[in-house]
VEXDREN-2710 file (C-alpha; in Angstrom, 1 decimal):
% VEXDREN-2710
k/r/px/py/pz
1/UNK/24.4/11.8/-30.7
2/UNK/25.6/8.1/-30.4
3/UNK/22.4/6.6/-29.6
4/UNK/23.3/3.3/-30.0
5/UNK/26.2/3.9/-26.7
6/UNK/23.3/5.2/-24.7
7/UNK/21.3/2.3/-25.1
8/UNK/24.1/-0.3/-24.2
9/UNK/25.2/1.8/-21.1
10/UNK/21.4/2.4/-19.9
11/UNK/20.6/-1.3/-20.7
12/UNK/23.5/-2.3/-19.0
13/UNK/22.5/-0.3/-15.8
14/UNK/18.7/-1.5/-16.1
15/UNK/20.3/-5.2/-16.4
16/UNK/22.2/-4.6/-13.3
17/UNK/18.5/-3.7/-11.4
18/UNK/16.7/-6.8/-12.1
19/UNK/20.3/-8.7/-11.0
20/UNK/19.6/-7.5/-7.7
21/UNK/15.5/-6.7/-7.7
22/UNK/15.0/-7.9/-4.0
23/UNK/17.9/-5.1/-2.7
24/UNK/17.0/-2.3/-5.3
25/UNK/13.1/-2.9/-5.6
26/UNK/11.7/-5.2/-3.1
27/UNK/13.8/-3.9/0.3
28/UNK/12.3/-0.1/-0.2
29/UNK/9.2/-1.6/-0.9
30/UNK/9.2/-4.1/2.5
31/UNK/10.5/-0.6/4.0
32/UNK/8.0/1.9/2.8
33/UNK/5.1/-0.4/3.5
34/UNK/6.5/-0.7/7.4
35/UNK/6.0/3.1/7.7
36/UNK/2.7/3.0/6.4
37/UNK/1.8/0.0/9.4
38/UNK/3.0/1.6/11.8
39/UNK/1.9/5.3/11.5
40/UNK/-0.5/5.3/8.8
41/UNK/-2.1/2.6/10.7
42/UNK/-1.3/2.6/14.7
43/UNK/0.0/6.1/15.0
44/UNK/-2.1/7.6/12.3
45/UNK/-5.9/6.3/13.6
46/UNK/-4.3/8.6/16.4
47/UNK/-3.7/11.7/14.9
48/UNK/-6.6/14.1/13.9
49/UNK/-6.7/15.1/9.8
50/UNK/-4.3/17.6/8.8
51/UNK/-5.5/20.0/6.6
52/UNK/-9.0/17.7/5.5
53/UNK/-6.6/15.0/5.2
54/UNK/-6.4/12.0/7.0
55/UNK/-2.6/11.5/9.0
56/UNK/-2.1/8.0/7.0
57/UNK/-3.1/9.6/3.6
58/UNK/-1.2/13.1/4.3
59/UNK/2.5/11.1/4.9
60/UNK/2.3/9.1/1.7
61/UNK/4.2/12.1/-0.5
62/UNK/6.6/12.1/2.2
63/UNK/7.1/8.6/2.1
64/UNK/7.7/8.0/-1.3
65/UNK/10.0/11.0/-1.7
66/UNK/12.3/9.4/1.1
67/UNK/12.7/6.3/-1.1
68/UNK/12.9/8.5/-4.2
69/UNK/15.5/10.9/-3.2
70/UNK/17.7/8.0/-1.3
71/UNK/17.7/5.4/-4.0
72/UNK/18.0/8.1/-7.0
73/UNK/21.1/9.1/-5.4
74/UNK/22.1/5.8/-4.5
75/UNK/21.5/4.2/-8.1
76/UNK/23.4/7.2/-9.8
77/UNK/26.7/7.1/-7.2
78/UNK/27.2/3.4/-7.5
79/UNK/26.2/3.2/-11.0
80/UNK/29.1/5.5/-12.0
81/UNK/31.3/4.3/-8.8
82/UNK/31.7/1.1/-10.1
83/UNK/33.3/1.5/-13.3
84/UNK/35.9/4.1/-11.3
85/UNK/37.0/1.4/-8.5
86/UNK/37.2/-1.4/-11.4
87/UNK/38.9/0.9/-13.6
88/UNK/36.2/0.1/-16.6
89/UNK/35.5/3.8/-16.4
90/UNK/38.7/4.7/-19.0
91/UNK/37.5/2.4/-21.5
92/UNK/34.3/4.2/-21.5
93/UNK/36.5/7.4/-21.0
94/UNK/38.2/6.3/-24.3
95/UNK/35.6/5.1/-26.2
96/UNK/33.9/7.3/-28.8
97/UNK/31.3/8.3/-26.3
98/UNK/31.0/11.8/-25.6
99/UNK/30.5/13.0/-21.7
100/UNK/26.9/14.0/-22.4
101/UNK/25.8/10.8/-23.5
102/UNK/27.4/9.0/-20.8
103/UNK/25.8/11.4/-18.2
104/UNK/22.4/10.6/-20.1
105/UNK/23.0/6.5/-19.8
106/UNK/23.8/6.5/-16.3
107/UNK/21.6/9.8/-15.0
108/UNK/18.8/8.4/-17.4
109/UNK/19.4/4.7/-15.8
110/UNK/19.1/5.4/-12.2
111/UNK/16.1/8.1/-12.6
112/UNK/14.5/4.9/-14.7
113/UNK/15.0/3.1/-11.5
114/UNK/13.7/5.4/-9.4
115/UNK/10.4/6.1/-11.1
116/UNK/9.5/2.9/-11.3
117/UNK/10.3/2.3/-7.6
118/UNK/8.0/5.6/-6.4
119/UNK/5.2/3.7/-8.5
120/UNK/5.4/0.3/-6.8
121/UNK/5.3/2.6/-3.5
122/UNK/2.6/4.7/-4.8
123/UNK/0.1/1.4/-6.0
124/UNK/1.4/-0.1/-2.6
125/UNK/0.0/2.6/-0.5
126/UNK/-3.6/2.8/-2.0
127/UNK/-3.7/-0.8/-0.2
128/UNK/-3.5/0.6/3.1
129/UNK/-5.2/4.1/2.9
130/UNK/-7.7/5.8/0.8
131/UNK/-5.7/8.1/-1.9
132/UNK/-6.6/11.2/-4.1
133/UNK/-4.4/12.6/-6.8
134/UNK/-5.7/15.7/-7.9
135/UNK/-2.9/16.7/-10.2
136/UNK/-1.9/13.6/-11.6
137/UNK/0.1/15.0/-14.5
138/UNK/1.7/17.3/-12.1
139/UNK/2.6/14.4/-9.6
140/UNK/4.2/12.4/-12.7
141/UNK/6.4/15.4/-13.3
142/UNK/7.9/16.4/-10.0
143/UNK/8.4/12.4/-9.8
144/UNK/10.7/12.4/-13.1
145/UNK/12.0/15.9/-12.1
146/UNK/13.0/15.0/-8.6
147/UNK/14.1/11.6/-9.8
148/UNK/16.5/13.3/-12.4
149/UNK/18.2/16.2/-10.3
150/UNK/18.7/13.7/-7.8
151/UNK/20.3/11.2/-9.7
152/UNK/22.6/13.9/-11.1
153/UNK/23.2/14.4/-7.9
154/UNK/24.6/11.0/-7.2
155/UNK/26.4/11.0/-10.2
156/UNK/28.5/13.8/-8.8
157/UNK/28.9/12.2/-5.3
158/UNK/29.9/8.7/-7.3
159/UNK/32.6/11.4/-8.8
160/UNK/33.6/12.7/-5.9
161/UNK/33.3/9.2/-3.2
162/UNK/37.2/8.1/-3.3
163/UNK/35.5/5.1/-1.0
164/UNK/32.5/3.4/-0.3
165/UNK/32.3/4.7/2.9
166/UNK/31.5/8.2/1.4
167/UNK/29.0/6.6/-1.0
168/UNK/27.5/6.1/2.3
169/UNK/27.8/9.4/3.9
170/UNK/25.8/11.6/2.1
171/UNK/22.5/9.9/1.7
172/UNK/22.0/8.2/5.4
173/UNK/24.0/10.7/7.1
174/UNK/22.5/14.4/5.2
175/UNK/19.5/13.4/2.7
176/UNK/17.8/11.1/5.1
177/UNK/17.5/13.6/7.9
178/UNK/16.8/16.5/5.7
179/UNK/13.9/14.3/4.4
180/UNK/12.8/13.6/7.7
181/UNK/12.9/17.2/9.2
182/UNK/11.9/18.6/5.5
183/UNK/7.9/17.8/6.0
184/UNK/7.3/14.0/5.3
185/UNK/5.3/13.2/8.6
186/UNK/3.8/16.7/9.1
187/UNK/2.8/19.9/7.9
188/UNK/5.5/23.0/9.1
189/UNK/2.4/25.1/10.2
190/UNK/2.3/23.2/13.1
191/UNK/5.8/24.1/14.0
192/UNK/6.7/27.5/16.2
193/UNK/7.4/30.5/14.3
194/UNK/10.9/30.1/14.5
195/UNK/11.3/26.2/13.2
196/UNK/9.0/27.3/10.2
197/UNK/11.4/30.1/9.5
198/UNK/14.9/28.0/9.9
199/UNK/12.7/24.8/7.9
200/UNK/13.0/27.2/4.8
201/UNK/16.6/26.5/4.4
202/UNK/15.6/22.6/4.4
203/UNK/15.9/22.2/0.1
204/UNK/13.7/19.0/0.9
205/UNK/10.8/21.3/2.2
206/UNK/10.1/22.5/-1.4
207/UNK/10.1/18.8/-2.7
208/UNK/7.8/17.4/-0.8
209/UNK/5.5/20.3/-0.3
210/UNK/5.1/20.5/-4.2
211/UNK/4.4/16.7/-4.0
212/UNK/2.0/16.8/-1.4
213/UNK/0.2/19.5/-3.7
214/UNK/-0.3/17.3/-6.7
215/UNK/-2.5/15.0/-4.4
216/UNK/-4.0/17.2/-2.1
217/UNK/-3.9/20.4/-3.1
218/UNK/-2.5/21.9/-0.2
219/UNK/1.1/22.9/0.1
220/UNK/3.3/24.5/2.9
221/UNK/5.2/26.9/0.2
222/UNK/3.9/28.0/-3.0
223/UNK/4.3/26.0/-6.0
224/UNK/6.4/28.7/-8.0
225/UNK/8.8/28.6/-5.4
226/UNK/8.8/24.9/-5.1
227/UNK/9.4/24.5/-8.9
228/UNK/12.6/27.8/-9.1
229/UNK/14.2/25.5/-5.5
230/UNK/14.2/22.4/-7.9
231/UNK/15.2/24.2/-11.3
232/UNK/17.9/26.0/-9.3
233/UNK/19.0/22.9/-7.8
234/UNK/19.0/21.1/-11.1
235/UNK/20.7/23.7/-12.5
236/UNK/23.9/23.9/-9.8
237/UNK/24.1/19.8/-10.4
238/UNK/24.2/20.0/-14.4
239/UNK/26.7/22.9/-13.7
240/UNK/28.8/20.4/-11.2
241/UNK/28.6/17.8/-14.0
242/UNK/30.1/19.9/-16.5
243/UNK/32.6/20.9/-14.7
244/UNK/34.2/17.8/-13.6
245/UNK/34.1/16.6/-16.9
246/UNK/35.9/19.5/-18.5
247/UNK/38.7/19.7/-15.2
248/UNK/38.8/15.7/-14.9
249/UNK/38.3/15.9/-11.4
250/UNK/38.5/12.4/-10.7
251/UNK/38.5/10.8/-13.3
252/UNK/42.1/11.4/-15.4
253/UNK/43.7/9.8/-12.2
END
C-alpha cells in the first residue's frame, strides 16, 4: 500500500476545501441553519411532538442527512471530475498508484469533508433547539458510513458525468427529493397505508430512520433493516467502483 500517494492525493483534496470554505462549509451551514428558523422555529412551535419529540428537535437527523448525502456526493464527483476534464487524471492513471488507493484518497477525502460538515450542522442545531443523543456511538457511525457509501457514490457519477451538467443532475434532481420524501420533516406513520408502503422503496427512508434512532430512539423501520439497505448499497457502489476500473469505462478515453 503506497501510503505516502494517499496522503498527497487526500491532502490535496482537503487543501482544495479550505480554498473554497465559504462554498463547501459555510453555504450548507447558512442553509441548514435557514431550515431550522423557519420550521424548527415558526412552523415547528406549530406542530404538536411527534413521537415525545418536539417538531424542531425531530427534523434535525433529517436535516443534517440532506447536507450529508448532497455534499458527500458532490465532494466525491467533482473531486474525481476534475482531474478527467483537465486531463491530470492519466498522470495519476500512470503513476505508480494503484486504483484502490486512489479510490481511498479521493472517497476518503470527500467523506473527511462531509463529516466534518454534519458536525458543524449538528453543534449548530443545539443553538436553536434542545437535543438528545441517545446512541452517540451509533450516530458517529451511520455519519461515517453514510458519508462513505455516498461518496463512493459520487465517485462513480464523477466517472460517469461526461459534463457538468450531469454532475448536477443526480443530486438536485434525484437525491434531493428522495431526501425530502424519504422522512426528514416527518415520521411515515402519519402517511396513509398506501404512501407508507410505496415510501419503502425510498433507499433514503432507511438512512434517516436509523439516524433518527441514534438520538431518539424511535425509528420508522428496524435498525437491522436500516443497517443490510446501507451495507447493500455500499456493497453495489464498491462493486460499480471495481468495475469501471478493471473495463476503463471512462477513463482509457
Amino acid at each position: 500500500m503506497n501510503f505516502h500517494a494517499i496522503r498527497a492525493i487526500y491532502k490535496f483534496e482537503m487543501a482544495r476545501t479550505w480554498r473554497t470554505v465559504l462554498q463547501s462549509i459555510v453555504s450548507p451551514v447558512i442553509s441548514t441553519t435557514l431550515y431550522f428558523v423557519v420550521f424548527g422555529a415558526a412552523i415547528g412551535s406549530r406542530i404538536s411532538d411527534i413521537d415525545g419529540v418536539s417538531y424542531g428537535a425531530f427534523i434535525v437527523p433529517g436535516l443534517i442527512m440532506l447536507s450529508l448525502l448532497t455534499q458527500s456526493i458532490t465532494n466525491a464527483s467533482f473531486g474525481i471530475f476534475f482531474p478527467k476534464f483537465t486531463g491530470t487524471i492519466y498522470e495519476i492513471l500512470s503513476a505508480p498508484v494503484s486504483y484502490v488507493e486512489i479510490v481511498i484518497s479521493y472517497v476518503g477525502a470527500a467523506a473527511t469533508k462531509s463529516v466534518i460538515l454534519g458536525l458543524i450542522i449538528l453543534a449548530t442545531s443545539a443553538l436553536f433547539v434542545p437535543l438528545e443523543i441517545m446512541h452517540p456511538l451509533w450516530m458517529f457511525v451511520f455519519l461515517i458510513l453514510t458519508a462513505f457509501t455516498f461518496s463512493l457514490f459520487g465517485f462513480v457519477l464523477g466517472i460517469w458525468a461526461d459534463g457538468f451538467e450531469k454532475l448536477q443532475l443526480v443530486p438536485f434532481l434525484i437525491v434531493t427529493p428522495l431526501i425530502f420524501l424519504g422522512g426528514s420533516f416527518y415520521s411515515i406513520d402519519m402517511l396513509p397505508p398506501f404512501w407508507q408502503t410505496a415510501t419503502l422503496f425510498n433507499p433514503v427512508v432507511y438512512l434517516i430512520s436509523a439516524f433518527r434512532w441514534s438520538f431518539y430512539g424511535i425509528a420508522d423501520v428496524s435498525i437491522g433493516l436500516s443497517v443490510a439497505m446501507t451495507v447493500l448499497f455500499l456493497t453495489l457502489c464498491l462493486t460499480a467502483v471495481w468495475w469501471i476500473f478493471k473495463t476503463g469505462y471512462r477513463l482509457k478515453t
